[in-house]
N, C-alpha and C positions, 0 to 999 in steps of 0.2 A: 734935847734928848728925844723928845716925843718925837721931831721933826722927825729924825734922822730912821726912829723906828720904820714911819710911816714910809719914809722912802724906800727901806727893804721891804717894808712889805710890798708896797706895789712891786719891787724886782721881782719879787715870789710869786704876786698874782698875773704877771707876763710867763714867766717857767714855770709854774707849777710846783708843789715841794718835792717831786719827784725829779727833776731835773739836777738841780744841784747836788741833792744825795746821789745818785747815780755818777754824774761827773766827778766828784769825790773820790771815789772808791775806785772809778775807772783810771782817776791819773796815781791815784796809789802806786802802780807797779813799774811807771817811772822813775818813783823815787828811791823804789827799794831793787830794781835791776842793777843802776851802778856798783852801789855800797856792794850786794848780795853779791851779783856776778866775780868781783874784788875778795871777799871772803871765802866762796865757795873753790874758786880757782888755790887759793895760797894754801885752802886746807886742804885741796886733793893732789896737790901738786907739790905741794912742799917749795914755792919758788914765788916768792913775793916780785920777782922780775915777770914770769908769767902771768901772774895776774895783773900787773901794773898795764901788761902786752895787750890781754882779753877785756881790761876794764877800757881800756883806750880804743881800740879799733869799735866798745860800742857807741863810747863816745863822738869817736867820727864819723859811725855810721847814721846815727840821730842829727847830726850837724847839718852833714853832707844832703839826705835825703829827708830832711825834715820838711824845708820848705816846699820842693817837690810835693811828698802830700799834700801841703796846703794848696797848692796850685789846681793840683785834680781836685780836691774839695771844691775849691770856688770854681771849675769847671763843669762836673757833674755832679757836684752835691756829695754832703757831707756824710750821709746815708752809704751808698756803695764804697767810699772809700774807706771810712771805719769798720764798716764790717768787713773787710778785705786784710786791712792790714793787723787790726784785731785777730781774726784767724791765724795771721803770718808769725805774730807776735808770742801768742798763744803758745805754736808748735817750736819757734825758735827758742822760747826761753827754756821750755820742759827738755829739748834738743838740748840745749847748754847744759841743765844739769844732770841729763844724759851722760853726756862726752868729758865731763869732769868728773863724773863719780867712776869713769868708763879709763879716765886716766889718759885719754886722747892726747895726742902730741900739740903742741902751742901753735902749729900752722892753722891746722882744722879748729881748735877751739875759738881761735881768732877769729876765724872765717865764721863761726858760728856767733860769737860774740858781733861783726858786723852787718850781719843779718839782722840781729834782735835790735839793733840800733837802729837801724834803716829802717826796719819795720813797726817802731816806737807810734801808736794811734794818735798823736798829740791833742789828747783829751782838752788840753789848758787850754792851748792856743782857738780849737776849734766851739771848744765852750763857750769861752767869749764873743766871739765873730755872731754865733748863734745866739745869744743873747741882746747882744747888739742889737742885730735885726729883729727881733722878736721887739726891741723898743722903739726902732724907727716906722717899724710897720703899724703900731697903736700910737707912731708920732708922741711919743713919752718926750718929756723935756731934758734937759740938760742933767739934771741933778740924778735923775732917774740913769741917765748913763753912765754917769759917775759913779753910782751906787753900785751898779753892774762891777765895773770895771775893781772896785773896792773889794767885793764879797768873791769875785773870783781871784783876786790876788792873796784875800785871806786862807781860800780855801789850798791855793798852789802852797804857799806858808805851811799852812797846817799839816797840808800831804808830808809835804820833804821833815817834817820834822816828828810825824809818827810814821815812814816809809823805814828812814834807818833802824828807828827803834826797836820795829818790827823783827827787822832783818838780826839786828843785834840781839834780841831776845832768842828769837830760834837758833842764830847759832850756841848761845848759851844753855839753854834748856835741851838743845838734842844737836841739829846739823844746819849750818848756812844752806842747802838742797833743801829744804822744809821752806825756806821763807821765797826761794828764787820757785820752787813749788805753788808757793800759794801768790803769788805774782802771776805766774800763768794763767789760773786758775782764775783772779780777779779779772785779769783784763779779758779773757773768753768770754765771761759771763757780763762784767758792768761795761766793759767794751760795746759788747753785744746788744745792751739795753740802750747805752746811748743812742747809737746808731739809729734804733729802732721807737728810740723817741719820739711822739707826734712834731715835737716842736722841730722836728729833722729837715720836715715840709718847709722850712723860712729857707733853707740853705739846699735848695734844689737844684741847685748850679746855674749858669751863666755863659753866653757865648764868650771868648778872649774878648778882652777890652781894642780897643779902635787901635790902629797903632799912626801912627804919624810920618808920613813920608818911609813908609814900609819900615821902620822902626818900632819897636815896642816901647811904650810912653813912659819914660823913668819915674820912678816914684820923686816926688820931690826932696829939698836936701837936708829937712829937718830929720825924713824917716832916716837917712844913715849915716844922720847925727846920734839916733836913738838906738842905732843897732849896737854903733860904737858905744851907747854909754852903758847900752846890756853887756856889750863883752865886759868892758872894765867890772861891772858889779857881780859879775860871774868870776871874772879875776880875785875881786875883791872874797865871793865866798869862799874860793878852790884857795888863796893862802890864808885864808883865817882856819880852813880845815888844818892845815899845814901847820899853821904857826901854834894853833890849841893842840896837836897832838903830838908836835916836837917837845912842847912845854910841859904837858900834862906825862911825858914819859921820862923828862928830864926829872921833873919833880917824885917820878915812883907812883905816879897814881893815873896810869893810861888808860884806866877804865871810864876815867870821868871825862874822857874829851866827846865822847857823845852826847852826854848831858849838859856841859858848856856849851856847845852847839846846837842843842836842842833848846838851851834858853832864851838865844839868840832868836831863833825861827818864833817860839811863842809870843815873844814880846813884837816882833816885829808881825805877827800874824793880828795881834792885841791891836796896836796903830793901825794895821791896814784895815780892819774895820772899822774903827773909826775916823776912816778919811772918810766917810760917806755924810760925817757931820760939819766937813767942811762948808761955809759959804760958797755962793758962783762966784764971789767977786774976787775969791783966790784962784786968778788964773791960773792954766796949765805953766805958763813960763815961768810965772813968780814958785809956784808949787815943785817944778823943776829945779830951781836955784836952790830954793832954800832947803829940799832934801839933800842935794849931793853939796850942800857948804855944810850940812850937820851929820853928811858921813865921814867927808873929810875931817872935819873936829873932834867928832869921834871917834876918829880911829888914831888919833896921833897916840894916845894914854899906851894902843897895845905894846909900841914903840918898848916903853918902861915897866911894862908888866912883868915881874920874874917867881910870882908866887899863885897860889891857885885861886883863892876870895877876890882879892886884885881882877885875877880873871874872868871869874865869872860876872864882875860887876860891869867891868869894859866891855866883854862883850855882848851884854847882855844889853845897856843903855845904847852900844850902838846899832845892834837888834832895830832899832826905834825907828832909823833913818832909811832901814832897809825897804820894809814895804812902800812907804810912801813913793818913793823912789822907783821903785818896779810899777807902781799902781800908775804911776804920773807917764811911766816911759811907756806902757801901752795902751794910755789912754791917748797922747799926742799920734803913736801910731793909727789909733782906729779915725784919730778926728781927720790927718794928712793923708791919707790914701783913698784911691777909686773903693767902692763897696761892693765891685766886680773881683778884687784882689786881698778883696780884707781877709780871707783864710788863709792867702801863702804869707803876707804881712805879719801877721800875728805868729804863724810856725818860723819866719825867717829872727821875727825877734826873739823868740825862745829860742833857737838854735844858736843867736850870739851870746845866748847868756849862756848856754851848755859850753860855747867853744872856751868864751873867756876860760870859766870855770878849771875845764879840760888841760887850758895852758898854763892855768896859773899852780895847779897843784904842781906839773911836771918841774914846772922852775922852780918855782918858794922851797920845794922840798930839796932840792939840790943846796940850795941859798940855805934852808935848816939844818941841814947837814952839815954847811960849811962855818956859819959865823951862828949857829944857835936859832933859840924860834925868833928873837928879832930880825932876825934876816928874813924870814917868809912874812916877819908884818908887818916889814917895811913895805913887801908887795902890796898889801893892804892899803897903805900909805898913798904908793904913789898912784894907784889904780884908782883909788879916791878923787884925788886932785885932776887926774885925767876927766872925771865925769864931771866933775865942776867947771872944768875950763868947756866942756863940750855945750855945759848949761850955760854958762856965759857969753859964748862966742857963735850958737846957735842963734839963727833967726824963723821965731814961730810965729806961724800965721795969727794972724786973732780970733780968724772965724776958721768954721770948716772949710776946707780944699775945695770938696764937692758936695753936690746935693743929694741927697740920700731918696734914693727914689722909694716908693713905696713897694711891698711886697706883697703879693699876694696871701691871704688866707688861707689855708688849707679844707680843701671842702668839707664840709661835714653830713655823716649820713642823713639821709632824710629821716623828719620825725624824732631827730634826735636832742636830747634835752639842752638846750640853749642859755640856761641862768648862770651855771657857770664860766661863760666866755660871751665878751661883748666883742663887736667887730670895730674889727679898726678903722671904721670907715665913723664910729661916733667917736674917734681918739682916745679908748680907753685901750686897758692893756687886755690882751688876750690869754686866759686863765690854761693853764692846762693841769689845774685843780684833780687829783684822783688817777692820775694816768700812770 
């Protein structure tokens, strides 16, 4: 127990407690653009096919142009690009509930809706990358990465499951435009502080990586092994959405499919921090296996679930299997990839978790429709087993890919107080304590 403290703290004395709170709040309005965009559209529009139209085109816009950002990120740093599409974000979202309260026709709202997706800051993705380096530059060890990789999946957890709530409260207390309002409004301002974070200086950008007989150097085959097992567990969320709200309307009580859902995130937000008290000696692969063999196990129960206690128990214990499993698939991505491309790596792996997601609600919900919520958790089922056979039949390396080259410091003014940040040149972590 002590250990594991000790090891977040050192994460916190590499970022500073400013860092993390700030990325919090900044990928906040990710979580609440979908849901909100989705409510605010069916309530101005009276056409739940519209908004299914406007919540998708943001989705493919996040998909499509996610990784993109990260590319520019690991080109000229992390810095210009977030303040960039932060701005873009900003204006498209407050645009959106604009043109919906404005009663806009479904072409132009769409078009609006795939702007705000396109232009999504990928806070997560780019948080960790910056992290990361911020542990290889004080040469932090293993565990210390791990811890990283732990505390920023708890914190993604946490977002998506007080993002809806948010959302779902303002449309309850006043209007779905209040919460897609205060999402602008967040990522303007925590966008803006990311960005402008000192620790912004590790992720200064980098010339394109070397390419290979005038080719560009594929990542190797474990990363889109890993891409594939984020779609399926994106699959995996988008029909358990599916399958908890065909059930919970069946049953007469459709108000509680948020709070089923949100039990899910907290429990698996609970695990995801305490992967940081894992041993070294639970490799990445074994860590890989044995999460998606106890998602797969866990999800067979929803198969049989036809009452609501049932429900919240199933979904809530397979919650359990969720972070690990997300924490483990972008931890193999940062170990398998150049550190030239670790920002578009990390937005391309959250982009497959947004797509699975995306497909999975479209179809499960057809499939709820047609044979009831077991048909959308069957999806769950087999999207399961998909990420196990990827865990099984994938070959990962033992060691790192590449060698993580050192990064420069950030200069600091002259004469300026030096106790809180040691240099990475004695292998300690670099503090950015008070910023």
């Amino acid at each position: 127990m002590f250990g594991t403290v000790d090891t977040y703290r050192k994460v916190i004395a590499l970022t500073g407690p400013l860092l993390p709170f700030v990325s919090f709040f900044a990928r906040l309005p990710v979580a609440m653009s979908q849901f909100g965009s989705v409510l605010l559209v069916a309530e101005t529009s009276g056409s739940l096919a519209t908004a299914g139209i406007v919540g998708g085109t943001l989705s493919a816009g996040q998909v499509v142009f996610g990784p993109v950002l990260g590319r520019l990120a690991d080109r000229h740093g992390q810095r210009p690009v977030v303040l960039g599409a932060a701005a873009v974000n900003a204006v498209a979202t407050a645009a959106l509930v604009a043109g919906a309260l404005g009663h806009l026709a479904t072409a132009p709202l769409a078009a609006i809706g795939a702007v705000t997706g396109a232009s999504v800051p990928l806070i997560g993705p780019l948080a960790r990358s910056r992290s990361v380096a911020l542990a290889h530059r004080a040469k932090a060890d293993e565990s210390v990465v791990g811890a990283i990789h732990s505390l920023e999946g708890t914190l993604d957890e946490v977002s998506f499951v007080i993002g809806p709530a948010l959302v779902g409260m303002a449309a309850l207390v006043a209007h779905p435009a209040f919460a897609l309002g205060g999402a602008a409004a967040l990522v303007a301002v925590f966008g803006t502080v990311f960005a402008l974070h000192p620790s912004a200086a590790v992720t200064a950008g980098s010339p394109a990586p070397a390419r290979s007989g005038g080719r560009r150097v594929r990542p190797p085959g474990v990363v889109h092994s890993v891409r594939g097992t984020l779609f399926f567990q994106g699959a995996m969320f988008g029909a358990c959405q599916a399958g908890i709200a065909a059930l919970t309307v069946r049953l007469g009580v459709p108000g509680q499919a948020g709070m089923v859902y949100a039990a899910m995130g907290v429990v698996s937000a609970a695990v995801g921090l305490g992967m940081g008290a894992l041993p070294a000696r639970f490799g990445l692969r074994l860590r890989w296996r044995v999460a998606t063999a106890a998602g797969l196990a866990l999800s067979v129960p929803l198969l049989f679930t036809d009452s609501l206690l049932p429900l919240y128990a199933v979904v809530t214990v397979l919650g359990a299997a969720c972070a690990p499993h997300l924490i483990t698939a972008f931890a193999l991505t940062e170990r398998s990839v150049e550190p030239a491309r670790l920002a578009e790596s990390m937005a391309f792996a959250a982009s497959s978790l947004v797509a699975g997601q995306a497909v999975a609600l479209a179809v499960s919900g057809r499939l709820a429709e047609r044979y009831g919520p077991a048909g959308a958790f069957a999806v769950v089922t087999v999207a399961a087993a998909m990420c196990l056979c990827l865990a099984l039949f994938t070959r990962v390396p033992a060691a790192r890919a590449h060698a993580t080259a050192a990064v420069p410091a950030p200069a600091r003014p002259a004469g300026a107080d030096t106790r809180s940040a040691v240099t990475a040149d004695a292998g300690e972590p670099t503090a950015y304590a008070g910023r």
